[in-house]
N, C-alpha and C positions, 0 to 999 in steps of 0.2 A: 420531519427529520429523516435525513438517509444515513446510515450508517454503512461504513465499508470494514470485511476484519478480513485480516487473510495471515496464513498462520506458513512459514517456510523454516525446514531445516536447511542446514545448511551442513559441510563438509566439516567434519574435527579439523580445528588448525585455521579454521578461515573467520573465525568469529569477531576478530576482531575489522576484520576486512568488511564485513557487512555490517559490522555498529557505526562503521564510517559511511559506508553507502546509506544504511533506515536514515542517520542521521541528517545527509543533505536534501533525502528523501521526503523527511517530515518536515523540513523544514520549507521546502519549496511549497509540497500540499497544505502547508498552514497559510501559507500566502494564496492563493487559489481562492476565487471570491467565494465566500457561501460559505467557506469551508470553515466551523466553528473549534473541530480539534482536529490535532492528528498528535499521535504519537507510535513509540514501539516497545516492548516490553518482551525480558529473556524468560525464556521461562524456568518455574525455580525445581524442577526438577531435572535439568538437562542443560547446558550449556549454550547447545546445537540448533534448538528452536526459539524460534519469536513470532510473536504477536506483534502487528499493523494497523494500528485500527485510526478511521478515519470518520469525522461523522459533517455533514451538511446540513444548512440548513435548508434545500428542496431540493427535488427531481430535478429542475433547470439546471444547480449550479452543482449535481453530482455527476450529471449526464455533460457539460461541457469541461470538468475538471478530467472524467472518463477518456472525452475524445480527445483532450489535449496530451494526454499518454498515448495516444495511437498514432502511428504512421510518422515513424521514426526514418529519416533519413537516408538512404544508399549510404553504406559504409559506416552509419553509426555506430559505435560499441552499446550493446544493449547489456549489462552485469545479469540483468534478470528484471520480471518484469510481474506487477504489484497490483493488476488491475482483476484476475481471478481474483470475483468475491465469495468468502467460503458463505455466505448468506443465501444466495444463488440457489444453493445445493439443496438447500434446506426450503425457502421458501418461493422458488423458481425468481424470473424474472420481475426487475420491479415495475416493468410496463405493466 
């Protein structure tokens, strides 16, 4: 199992703008083969941050769900971008 969590504030005023982006967000990543959950979660002390957590079921199909978030288009609108794993940080890479 791989797990993805990635934790973003966002601007006062815009919250709801981004529970409309996690939302198309997770729901695209739940379709992504492999992929056993994803959700998002505000957090209850502050309005401003959320929690993204996504979890696979292997390396394969977290490493091709990874590269199909990269290499976005000339011209595309990017909102922001979900693939910073705060796990990384903590237990380096997962090669």
């Amino acid at each position: 199992m791989i797990t993805s969590v990635a934790m973003i504030s966002v601007k006062p005023g815009h919250e709801a703008q981004v529970t409309d982006i996690l939302n198309e967000h997770v729901n695209k990543e739940k379709k992504v083969k492999g992929c056993v959950k994803a959700y998002y979660k505000r957090a209850l002390d502050t309005h401003d941050t959320f929690l993204v957590y996504a979890e696979y079921d292997n390396l394969e199909n977290f490493k091709a769900a990874d590269k199909a978030h990269e290499g976005k288009k000339e011209g595309e609108k990017v909102e922001f971008v979900l693939r910073e794993h705060i796990l990384k940080a903590f237990f380096g890479n997962f090669e």
